[in-house]
MARBA-3410 file (N, C-alpha, C, O; in Angstrom, 1 decimal):
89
-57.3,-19.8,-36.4,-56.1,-20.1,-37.1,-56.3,-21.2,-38.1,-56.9,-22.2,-37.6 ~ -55.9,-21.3,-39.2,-55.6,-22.3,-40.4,-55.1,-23.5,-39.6,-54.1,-23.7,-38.9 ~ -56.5,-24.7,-40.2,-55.6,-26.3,-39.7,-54.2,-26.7,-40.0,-53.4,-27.4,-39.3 ~ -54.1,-26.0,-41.5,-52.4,-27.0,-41.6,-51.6,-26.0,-41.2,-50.4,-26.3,-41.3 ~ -51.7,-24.6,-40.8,-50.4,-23.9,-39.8,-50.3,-24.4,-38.7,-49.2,-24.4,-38.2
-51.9,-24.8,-38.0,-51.8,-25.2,-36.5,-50.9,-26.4,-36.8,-49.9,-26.5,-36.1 ~ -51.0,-27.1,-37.6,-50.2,-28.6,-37.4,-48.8,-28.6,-37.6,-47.9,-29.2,-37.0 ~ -48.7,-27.5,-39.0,-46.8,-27.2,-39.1,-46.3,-26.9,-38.0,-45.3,-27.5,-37.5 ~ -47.1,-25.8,-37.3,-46.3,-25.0,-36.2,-46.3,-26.3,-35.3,-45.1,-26.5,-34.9 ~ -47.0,-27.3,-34.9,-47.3,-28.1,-34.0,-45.6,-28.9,-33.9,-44.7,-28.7,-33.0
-45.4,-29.7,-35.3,-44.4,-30.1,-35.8,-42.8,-29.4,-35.2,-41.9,-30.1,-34.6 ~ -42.7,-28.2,-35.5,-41.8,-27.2,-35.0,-41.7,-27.6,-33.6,-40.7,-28.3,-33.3 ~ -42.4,-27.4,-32.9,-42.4,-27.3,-31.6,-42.3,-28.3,-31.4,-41.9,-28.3,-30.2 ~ -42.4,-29.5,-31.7,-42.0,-31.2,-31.0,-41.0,-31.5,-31.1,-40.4,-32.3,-30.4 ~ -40.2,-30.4,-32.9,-38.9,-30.8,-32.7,-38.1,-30.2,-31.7,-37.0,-30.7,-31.7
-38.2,-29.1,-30.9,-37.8,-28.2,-30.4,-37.8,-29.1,-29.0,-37.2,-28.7,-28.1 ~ -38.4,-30.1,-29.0,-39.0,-31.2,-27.7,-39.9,-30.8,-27.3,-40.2,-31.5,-26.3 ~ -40.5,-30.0,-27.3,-42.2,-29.9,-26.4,-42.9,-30.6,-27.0,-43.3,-30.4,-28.1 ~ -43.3,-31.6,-26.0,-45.0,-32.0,-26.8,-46.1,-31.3,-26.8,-46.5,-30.7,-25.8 ~ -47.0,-31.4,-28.1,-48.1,-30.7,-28.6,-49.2,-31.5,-28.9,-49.0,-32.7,-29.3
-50.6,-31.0,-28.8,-51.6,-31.6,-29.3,-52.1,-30.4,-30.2,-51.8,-29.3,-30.0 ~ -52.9,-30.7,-31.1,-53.3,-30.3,-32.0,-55.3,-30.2,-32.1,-55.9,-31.3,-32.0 ~ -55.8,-29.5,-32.2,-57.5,-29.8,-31.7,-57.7,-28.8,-33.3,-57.5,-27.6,-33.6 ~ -58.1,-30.3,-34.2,-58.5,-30.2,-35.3,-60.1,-30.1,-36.1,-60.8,-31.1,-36.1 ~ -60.6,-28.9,-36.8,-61.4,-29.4,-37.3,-62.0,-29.6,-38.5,-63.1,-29.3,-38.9
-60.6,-30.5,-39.3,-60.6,-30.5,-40.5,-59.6,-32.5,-40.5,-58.4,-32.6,-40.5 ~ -60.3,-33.3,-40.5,-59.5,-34.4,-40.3,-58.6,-34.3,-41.6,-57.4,-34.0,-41.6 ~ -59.5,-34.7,-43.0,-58.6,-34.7,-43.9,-57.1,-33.4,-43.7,-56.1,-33.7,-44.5 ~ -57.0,-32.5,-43.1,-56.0,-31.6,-42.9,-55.0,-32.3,-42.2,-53.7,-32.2,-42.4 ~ -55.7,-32.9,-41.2,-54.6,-33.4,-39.9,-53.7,-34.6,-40.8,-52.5,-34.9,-40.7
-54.7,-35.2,-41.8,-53.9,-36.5,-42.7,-52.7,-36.2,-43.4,-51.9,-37.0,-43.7 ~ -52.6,-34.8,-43.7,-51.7,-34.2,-44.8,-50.7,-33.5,-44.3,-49.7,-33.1,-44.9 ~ -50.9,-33.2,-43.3,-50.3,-32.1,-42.8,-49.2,-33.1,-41.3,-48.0,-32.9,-41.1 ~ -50.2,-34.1,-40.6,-49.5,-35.3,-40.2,-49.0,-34.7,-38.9,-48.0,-35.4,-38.6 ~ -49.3,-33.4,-37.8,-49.3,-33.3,-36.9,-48.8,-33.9,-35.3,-49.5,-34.8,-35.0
-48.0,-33.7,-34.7,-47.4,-35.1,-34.0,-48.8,-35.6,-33.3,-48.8,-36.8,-33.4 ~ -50.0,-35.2,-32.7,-50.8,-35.2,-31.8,-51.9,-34.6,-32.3,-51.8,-33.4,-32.3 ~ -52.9,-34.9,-32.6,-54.2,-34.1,-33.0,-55.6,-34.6,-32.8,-55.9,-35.6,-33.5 ~ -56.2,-34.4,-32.3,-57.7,-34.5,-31.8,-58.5,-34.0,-33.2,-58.4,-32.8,-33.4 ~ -59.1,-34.4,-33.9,-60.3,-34.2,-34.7,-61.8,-33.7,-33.7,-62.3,-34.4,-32.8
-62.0,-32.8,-34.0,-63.4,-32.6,-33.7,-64.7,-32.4,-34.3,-64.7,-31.3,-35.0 ~ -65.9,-33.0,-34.4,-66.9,-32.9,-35.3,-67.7,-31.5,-34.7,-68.4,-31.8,-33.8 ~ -67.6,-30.5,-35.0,-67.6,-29.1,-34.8,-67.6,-28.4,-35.8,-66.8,-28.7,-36.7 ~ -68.4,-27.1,-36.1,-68.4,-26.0,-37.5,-67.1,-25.3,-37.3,-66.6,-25.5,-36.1 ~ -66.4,-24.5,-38.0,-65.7,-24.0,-38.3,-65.7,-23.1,-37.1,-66.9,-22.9,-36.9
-64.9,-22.3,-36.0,-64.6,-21.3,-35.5,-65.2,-21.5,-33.9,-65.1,-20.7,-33.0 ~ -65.8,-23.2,-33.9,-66.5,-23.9,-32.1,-65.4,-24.9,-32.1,-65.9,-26.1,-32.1 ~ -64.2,-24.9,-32.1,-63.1,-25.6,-31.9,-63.4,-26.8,-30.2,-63.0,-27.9,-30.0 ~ -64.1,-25.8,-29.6,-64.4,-26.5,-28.3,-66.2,-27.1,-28.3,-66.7,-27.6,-27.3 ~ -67.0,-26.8,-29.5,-68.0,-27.2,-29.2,-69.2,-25.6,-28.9,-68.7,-24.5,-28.8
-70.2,-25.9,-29.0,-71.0,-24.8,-28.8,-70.7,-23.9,-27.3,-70.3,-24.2,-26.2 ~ -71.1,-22.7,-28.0,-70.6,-21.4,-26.7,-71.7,-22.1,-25.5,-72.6,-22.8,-25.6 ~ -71.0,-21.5,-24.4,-71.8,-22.0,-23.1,-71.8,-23.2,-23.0,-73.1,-23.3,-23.1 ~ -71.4,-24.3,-23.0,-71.3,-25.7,-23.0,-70.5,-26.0,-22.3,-69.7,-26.9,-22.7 ~ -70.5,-25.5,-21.3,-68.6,-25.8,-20.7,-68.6,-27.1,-20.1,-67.7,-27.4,-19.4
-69.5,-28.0,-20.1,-69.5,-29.5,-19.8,-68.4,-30.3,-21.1,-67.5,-31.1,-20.9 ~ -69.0,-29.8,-22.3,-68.5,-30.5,-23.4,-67.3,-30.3,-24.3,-66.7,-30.9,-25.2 ~ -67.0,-28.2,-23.3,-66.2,-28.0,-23.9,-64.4,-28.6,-22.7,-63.2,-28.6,-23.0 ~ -65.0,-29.0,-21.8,-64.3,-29.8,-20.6,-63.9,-31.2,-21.3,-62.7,-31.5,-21.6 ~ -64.7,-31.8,-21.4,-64.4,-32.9,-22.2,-63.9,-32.9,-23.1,-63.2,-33.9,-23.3
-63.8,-31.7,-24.4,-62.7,-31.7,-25.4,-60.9,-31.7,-24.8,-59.9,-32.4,-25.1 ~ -61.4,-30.1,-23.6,-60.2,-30.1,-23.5,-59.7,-31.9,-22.9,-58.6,-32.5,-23.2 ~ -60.5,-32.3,-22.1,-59.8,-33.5,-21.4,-59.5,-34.4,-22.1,-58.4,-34.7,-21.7 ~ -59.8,-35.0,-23.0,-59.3,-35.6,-24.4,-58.1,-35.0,-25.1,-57.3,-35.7,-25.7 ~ -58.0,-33.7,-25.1,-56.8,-33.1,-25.9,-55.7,-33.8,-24.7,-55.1,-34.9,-24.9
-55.6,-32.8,-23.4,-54.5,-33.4,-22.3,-54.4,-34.6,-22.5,-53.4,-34.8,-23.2 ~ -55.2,-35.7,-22.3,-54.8,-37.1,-22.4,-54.2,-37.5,-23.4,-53.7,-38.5,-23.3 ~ -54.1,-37.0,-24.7,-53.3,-37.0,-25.9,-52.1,-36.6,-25.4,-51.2,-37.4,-25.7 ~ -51.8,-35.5,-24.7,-50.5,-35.1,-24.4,-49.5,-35.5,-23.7,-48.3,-35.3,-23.8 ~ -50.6,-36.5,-22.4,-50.0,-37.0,-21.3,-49.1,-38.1,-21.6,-48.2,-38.5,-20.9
-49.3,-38.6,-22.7,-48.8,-40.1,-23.3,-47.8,-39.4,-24.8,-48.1,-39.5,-26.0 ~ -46.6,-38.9,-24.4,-45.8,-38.2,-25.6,-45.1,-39.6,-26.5,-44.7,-39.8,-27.6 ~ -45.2,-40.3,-25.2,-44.1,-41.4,-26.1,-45.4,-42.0,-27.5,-45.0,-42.7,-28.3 ~ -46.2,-41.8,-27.6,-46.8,-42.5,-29.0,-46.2,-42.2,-30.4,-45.6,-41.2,-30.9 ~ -46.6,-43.0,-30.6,-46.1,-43.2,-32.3,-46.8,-41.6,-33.0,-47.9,-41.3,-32.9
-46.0,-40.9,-33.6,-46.3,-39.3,-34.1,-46.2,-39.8,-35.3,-45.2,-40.4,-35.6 ~ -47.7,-39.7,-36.5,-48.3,-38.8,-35.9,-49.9,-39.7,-35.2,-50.5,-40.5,-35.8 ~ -50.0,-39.3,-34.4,-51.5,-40.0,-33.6,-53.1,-38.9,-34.1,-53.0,-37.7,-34.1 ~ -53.8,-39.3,-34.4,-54.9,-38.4,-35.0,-56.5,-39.6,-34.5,-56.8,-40.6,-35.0 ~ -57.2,-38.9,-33.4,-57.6,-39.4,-33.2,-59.0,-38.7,-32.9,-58.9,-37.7,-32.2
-60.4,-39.1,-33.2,-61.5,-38.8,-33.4,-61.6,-37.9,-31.9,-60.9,-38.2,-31.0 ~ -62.3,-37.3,-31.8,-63.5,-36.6,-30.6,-65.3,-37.4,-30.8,-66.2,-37.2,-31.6 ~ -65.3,-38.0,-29.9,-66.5,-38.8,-30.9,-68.1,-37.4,-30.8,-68.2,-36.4,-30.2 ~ -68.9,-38.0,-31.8,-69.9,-37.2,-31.7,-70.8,-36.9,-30.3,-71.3,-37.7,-29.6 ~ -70.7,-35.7,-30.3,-71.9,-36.0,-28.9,-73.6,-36.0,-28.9,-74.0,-35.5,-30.0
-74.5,-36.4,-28.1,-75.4,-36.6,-28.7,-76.5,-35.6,-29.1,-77.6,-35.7,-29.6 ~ -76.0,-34.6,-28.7,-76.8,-33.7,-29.0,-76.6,-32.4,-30.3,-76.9,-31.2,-30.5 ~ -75.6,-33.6,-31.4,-74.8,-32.8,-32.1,-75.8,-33.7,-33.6,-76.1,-34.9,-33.5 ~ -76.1,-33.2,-34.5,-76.7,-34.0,-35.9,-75.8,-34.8,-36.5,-76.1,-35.4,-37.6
END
């Protein structure tokens, strides 16, 4: 799905009161678009979670997304890195 629909729709639904996170892989998108919640990930286009079969790393994205969610009261919008892992260039 397109980064800045993920983030409109995101928007939608926070007003509606659900909190949302957003698992971005386009930062400059998440800046414009301004998402309540969004995880940047340094990732190719279409490994949102990180390379197939990786489910260590792809554990760790999600756990970083939840912990963004767990904490709703933050200042929206929060946009914050996935750092690189080291087996990534």
């Amino acid at each position: 799905m397109c980064n800045q629909t993920v983030g409109l729709v995101a928007g939608a639904i926070e007003r509606a009161g659900i909190p949302t996170v957003t698992i971005q892989l386009l930062r400059s998108i998440a800046e414009k678009v301004r998402p309540p919640r969004a995880l940047c990930v340094p990732f190719p286009h279409g490994y949102p979670l990180g390379a197939p079969l990786d489910s260590e790393l792809q554990r760790e994205v999600m756990r970083a997304a939840l912990n963004l969610a767990a904490d709703a009261n933050q200042q929206a919008p929060l946009i914050v890195d996935f750092p690189v892992p080291s087996s990534q260039p």
